[in-house]
N, C-alpha and C positions, 0 to 999 in steps of 0.2 A: 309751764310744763304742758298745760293742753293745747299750747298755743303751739308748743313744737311737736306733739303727736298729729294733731290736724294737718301741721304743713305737711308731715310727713306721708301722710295717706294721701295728702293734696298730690305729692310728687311720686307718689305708686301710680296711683291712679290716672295719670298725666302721661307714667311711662306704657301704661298697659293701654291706655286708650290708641298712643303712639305703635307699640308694637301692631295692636288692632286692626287699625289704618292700614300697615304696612302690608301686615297679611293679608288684609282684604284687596289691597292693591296688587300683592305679588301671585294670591292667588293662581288668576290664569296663567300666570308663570311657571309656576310650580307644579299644575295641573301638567302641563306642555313639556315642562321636563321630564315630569315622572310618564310618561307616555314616550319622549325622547332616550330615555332608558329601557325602556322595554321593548321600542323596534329595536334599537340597535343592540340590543341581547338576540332577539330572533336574528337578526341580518348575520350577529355572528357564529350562532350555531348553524345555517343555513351555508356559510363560506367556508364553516370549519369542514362538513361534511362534504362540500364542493371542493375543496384544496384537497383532501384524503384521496377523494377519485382523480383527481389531478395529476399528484406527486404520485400516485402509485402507477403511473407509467411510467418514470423516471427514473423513480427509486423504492428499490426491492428492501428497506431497512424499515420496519414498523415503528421502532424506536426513535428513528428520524422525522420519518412522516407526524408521525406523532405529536413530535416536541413542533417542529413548523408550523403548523395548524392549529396547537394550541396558543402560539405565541400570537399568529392573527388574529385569533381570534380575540385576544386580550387584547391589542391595539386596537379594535372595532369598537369594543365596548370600553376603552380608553379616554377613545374620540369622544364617543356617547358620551361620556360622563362630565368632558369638559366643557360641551355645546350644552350641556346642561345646567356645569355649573353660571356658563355664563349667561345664560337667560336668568337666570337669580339674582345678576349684577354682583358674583361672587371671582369677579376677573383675580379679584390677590390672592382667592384661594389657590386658583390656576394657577397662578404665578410660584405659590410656593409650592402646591404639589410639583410643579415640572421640576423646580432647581431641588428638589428633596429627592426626587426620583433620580436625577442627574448626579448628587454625590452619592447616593446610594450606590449607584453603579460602579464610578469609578471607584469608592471605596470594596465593593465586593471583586472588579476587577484585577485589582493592586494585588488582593488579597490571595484571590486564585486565579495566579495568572496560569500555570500548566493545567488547572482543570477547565479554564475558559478559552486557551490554545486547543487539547486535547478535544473539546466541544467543537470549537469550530472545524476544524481543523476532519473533522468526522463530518461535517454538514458537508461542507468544500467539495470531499470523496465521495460523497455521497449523490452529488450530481456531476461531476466528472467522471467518475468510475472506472479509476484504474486498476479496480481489481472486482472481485465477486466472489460472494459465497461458494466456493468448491475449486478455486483458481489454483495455481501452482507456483509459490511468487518465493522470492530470493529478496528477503530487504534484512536490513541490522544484523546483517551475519547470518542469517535465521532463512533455512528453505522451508517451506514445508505446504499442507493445505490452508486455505483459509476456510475458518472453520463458522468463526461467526463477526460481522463486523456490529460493533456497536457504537456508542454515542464518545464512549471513552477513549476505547481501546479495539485492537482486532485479536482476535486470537488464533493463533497457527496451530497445525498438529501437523509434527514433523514425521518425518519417513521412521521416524523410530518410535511414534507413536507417543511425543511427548506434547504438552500443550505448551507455548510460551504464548504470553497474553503482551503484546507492543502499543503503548499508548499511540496515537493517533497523528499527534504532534511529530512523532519520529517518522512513521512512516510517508507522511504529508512532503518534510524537508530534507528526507532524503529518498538515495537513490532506488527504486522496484525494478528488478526482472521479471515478468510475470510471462512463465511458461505457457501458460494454456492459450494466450494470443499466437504463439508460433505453430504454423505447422510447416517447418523443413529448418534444421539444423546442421552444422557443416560441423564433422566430428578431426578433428587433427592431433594427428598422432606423432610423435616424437621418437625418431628410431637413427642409431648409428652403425654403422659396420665400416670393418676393418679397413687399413688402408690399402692393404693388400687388391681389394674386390677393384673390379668391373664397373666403373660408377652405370654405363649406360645399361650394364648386364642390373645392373640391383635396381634401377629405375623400371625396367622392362617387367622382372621380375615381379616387381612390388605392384606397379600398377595391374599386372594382369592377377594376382590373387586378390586383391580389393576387390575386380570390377563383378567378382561371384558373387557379392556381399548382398545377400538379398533383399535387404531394406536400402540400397541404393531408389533416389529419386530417378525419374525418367531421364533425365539425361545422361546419367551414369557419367559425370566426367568424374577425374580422379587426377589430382595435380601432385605431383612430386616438387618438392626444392630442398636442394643442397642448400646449409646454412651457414656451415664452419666447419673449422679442422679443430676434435674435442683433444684432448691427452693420449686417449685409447682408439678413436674412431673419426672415420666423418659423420655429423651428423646432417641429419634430413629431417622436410615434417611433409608426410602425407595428409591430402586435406580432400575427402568429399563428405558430398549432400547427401542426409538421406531423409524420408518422412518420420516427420515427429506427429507423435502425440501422448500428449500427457498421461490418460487414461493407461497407456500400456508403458514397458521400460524398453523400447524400441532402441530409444538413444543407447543405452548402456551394451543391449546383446548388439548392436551393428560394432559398436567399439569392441565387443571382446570378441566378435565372429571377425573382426580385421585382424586381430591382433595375432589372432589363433592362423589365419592363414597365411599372414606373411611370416611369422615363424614353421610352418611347417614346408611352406615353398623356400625358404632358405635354406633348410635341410634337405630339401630334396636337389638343390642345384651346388648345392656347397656353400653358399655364403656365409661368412662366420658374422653373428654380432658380440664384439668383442666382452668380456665385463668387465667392469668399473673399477679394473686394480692395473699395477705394473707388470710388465711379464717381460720376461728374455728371450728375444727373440731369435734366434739360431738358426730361422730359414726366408725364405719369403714370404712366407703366413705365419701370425703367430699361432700357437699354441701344437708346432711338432713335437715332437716325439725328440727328446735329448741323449736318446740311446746309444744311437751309431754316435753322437758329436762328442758322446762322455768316452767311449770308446778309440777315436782319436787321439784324446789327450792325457790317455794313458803311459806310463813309459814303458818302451822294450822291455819283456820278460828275458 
């Protein structure tokens, strides 16, 4: 029995002389790391700080800036820590942090794949920049301001003052109109009159009460074309330019200041635009008067 307590402290004491050794060997090792961790901590608050001043020429989203900067800066002190470990001659620990860090991800990826779409998917936009805070954009059915963009989502406030919040992912893979890049819009109007008319007389007409339209562009053109023969009418679509800008509802009063004077120059030359039903027609324009024709077909008193 003291023959096997003695071996046993013999083989304590054998392993701690060993351990010993080892530390006294890796020592300057370990010194050299722990100093390897700590510039490369400075270096990455120093890059975190210098990428902030950076991306914020780029991109106006703090949230963004934010999340980029911190994520460098955690691959600086990544580095660190594996040039570290490997001066400690701990290459397997490297080895399994990398592949542990590697299905971590794919496991968290799998898992949230539209919150890791919706992420990137905000970074992408965020230095292409197809739109901006206070833009006027038309995407997922949805017109409205942009109000705020984030990491997630953007969120709109529409002309009726409602908020709808669009994940990031939708508006990334589909279609944007964004108003506030345009300044000149070409407004086209859809208008019929009877068959009875004057095509060149309703062309003459039409173009010359457009071209008052005050928010006409400088060149004031103004294009008519015949389209078809409707049920009721021929129709036509008048098409001009005028200056857009978001800020004002420019586009809508030049649309209704057209609209207002080619109906009022229609009544002033006679042109009828017919409406949208059947009617009997009893003369060479519709809509006479059937008084004298009912009176005809009266019989002798």
């Amino acid at each position: 029995m003291n023959f096997n307590i003695s071996k046993a402290f013999q083989i304590v004491e054998d392993k701690l002389e060993g351990w010993l050794q080892t530390l006294t060997e890796m020592l300057p090792n370990f010194v050299v790391a722990i100093l390897v961790l700590i510039i490369f901590y400075f270096i990455s608050r120093i890059v975190r700080l210098a990428s902030k001043k950076l991306m914020s020429r780029f991109i106006e989203q703090p949230a963004i800036i934010g999340l980029l900067s911190t994520i460098i800066s955690i691959v600086i002190i990544g580095s660190g820590l594996v040039i570290a470990l490997n001066l400690l001659h701990l290459s397997k620990a490297v080895t399994s942090l990398l592949a542990g860090a590697g299905i971590a991800g794919l496991a968290i990826g799998f898992a949230f794949q539209d919150i890791s779409a919706n992420f990137i998917s905000g970074i992408i936009m965020a230095f292409r920049k197809p739109l901006n805070v206070g833009d006027i954009i038309e995407t997922n059915g949805v017109t409205g301001f942009v109000k705020d963009i984030q990491l997630r989502a953007t969120i709109l406030e529409t002309f009726q003052g409602l908020h709808v919040i669009i994940p990031n992912r939708l508006i990334f893979q589909n279609a944007i109109t964004n108003y506030t890049k345009t300044h000149q819009r070409r407004v086209d109007l859809y208008v019929g009159v009877s068959y009875a008319e004057d095509l060149e007389k309703v062309k003459q007409v039409t173009e010359e009460a457009v071209m008052k339209n005050q928010y006409l562009t400088d060149d004031k053109n103004v294009n008519l074309v015949f389209e078809g023969f409707g049920d009721s009418s021929i129709n036509y679509r008048v098409m001009f330019w005028v200056n857009y800008s978001p800020t004002q509802p420019n586009y809508l009063e030049a649309r209704s200041e057209a609209i207002m004077a080619i109906n009022k120059a229609y009544k002033e030359k006679g042109i009828t635009i017919p409406f949208p039903i059947r009617t009997l027609d009893f003369g060479i324009k519709g809509g006479e008067k059937l008084e004298g024709h009912l009176k005809t077909l009266q019989p002798n008193s």
